[in-house]
N, C-alpha and C positions, 0 to 999 in steps of 0.2 A: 524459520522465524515467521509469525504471522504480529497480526497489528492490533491495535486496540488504542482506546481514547488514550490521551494522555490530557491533564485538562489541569485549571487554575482556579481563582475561587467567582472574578466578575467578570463580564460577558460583555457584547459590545459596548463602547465607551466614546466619550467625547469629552477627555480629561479637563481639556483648556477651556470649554463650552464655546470654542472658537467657528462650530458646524463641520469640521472634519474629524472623522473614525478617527483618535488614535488608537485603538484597540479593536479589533475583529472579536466577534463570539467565536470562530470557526476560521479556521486555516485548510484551502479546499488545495489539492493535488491533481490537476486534469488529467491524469494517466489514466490510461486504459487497465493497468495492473491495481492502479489505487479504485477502480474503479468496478473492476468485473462482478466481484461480490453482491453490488445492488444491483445488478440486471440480474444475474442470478436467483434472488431473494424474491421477485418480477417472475421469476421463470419464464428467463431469457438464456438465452446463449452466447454466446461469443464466436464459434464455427459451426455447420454442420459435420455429417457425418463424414463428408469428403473432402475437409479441411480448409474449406473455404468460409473466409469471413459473414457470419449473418447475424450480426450484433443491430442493423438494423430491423428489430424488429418491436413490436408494438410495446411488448415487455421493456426493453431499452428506453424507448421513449418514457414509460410512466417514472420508470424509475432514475433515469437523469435529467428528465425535466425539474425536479425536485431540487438537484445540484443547482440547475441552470436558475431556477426561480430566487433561490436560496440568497446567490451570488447577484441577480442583474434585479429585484426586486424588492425582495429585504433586503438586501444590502448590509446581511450580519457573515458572509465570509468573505473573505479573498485567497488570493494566490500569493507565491513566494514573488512575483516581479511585480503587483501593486506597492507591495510594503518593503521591495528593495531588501529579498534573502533570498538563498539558495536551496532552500531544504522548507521541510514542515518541524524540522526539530529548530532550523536558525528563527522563525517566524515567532513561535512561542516562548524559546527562548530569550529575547529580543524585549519581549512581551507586547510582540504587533496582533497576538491571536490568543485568545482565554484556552483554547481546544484546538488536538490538532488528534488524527489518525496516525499513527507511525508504528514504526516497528519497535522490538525490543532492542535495537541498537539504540536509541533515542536516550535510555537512560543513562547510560555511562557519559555519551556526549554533553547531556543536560548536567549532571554533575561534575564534569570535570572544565566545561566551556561556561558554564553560567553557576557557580556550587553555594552563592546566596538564594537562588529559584527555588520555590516550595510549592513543590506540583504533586500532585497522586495519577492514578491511573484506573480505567475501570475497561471494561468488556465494551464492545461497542451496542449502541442501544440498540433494541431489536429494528428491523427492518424489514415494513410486510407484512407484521407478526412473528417474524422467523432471526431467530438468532442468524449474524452473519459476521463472518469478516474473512480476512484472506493471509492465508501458510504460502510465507516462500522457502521451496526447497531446493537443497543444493546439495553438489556429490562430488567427489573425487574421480578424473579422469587421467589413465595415463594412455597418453598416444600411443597409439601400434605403433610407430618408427623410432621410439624413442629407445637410444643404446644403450639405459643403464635399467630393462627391466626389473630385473631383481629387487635392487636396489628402492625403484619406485613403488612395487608391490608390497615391499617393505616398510614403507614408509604410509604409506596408504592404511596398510593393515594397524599400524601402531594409533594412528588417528583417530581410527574407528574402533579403536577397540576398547574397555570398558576404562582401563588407566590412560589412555592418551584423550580420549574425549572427555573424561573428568578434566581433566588440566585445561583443554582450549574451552572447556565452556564454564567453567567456575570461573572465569573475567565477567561473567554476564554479558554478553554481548550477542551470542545467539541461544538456543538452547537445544537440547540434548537430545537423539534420537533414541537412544537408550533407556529403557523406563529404569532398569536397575541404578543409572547416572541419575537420572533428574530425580528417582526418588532420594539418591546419596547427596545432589544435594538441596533439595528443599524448597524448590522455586515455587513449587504449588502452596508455601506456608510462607510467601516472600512478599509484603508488604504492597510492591513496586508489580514483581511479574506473575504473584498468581493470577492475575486476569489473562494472562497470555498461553498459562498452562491450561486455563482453564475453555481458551478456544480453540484451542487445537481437535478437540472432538467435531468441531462441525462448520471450523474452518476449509475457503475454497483453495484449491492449492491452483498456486499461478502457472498456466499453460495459453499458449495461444498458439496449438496446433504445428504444423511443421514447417510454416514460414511463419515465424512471430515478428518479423521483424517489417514486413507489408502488412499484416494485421492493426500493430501496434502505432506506427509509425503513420497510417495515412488518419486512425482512431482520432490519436493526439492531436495532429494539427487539426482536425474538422472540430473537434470539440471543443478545445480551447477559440476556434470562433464562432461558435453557438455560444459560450461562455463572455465572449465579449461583444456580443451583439451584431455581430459579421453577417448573420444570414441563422434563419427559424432552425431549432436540433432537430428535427427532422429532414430536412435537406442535407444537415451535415453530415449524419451519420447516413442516408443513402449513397452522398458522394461517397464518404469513407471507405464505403464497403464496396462500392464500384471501382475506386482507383484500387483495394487491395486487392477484389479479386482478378482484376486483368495483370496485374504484377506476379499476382501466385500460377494463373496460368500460362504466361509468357516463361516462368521457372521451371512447370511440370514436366 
């Protein structure tokens, strides 16, 4: 599943002319996953070679200082806890945000949670110069201890295979590894998600090395307070990447 704009027709607002936003242009996600794309784009990294966190690096900077300016200076985005949601699909939804990034799960939810909402969707705009956005992939795993192998292999294979992945991805809610699938059914001529067939060519696919979870997690909090004005993005992403990397080598 990768991401792409999902957007409305007006941009930030101040309905009641009361001087508070009821309406954000932009619905921002301080993940490091919603995020890696634009250091990327930077030619930045997220690890080196050795699987240690170096997201701070000057690339990172240029490119989420843009987040940070976006948010604490124009004052045309926010996050899902300014505007009191859970998600970037509840925030647009809601219509606390004209545009949000999301995945292609967002449509089904927008339609079935909000199905008066009259939204489109497009490719994310270039960044850098460079087309970007970001593929998450996912797989079938069956445990080595698990006692009904057969059985699971079985099941695994029927999923993945050209009639069982037609069935669980014609719901729309992820899309098809299969180019035989996606061409049967159509998504690239789909209104809604040819934008998302159509980034999958030069989409980042989400990795963060072999502890994602000290990468990710010291990311998030440093950034969400550079994001809220806690201390300069460059302090927070050096701390980030110092608290990951003594985490990753206390595990090596």
């Amino acid at each position: 599943m990768d991401e792409l704009l999902i957007y409305s027709q007006k941009l930030t607002e101040d309905r009641n002319k009361d001087g508070r936003i009821d309406q954000y242009g932009f619905g921002e996600i301080p993940e490091l996953a919603r995020q890696a794309y634009k250091i990327k784009a930077f030619g930045g990294q997220l690890i080196n070679q050795n699987g240690y966190a170096a997201f701070a690096n000057p690339a990172s900077l240029q490119a989420l200082q843009l987040v940070v300016s976006q948010y604490r200076k124009d004052r045309s985005s926010a996050q899902q806890s300014d505007v009191g949601t859970n998600s970037g699909s509840e925030m647009f939804g809601q219509g606390k945000v004209a545009m949000v990034i999301e995945g292609n799960w967002a449509i089904l939810y927008l339609k079935e949670t909000f199905p008066q909402l009259k939204f489109t969707t497009a490719e994310v705009p270039m960044i850098n110069g460079k087309k970007a956005t970001m593929v998450y992939t996912v797989a079938y795993v069956m445990n080595k201890q698990a006692k009904h192998k057969a059985e699971a292999w079985k099941l695994i294979s029927y999923l993945t295979s050209t009639e069982g992945m037609f069935k669980w991805t014609k719901t729309g809610f992820t899309l098809p590894t299969r180019k035989s699938v996606a061409k049967k059914l159509g998504y690239d001529q789909d209104p809604l998600r040819a934008a998302f067939v159509a980034g999958v060519d030069y989409a980042l696919p989400w990795q963060a090395g072999k502890y994602p979870a000290a990468i990710v997690n010291n990311f998030d909090n440093q950034f969400v307070s550079a994001m809220l004005g806690q201390q300069p993005l460059q302090q927070a992403l050096l701390q980030a990447q110092k608290e990951a990397n003594q985490q990753i080598r206390a595990m090596d």
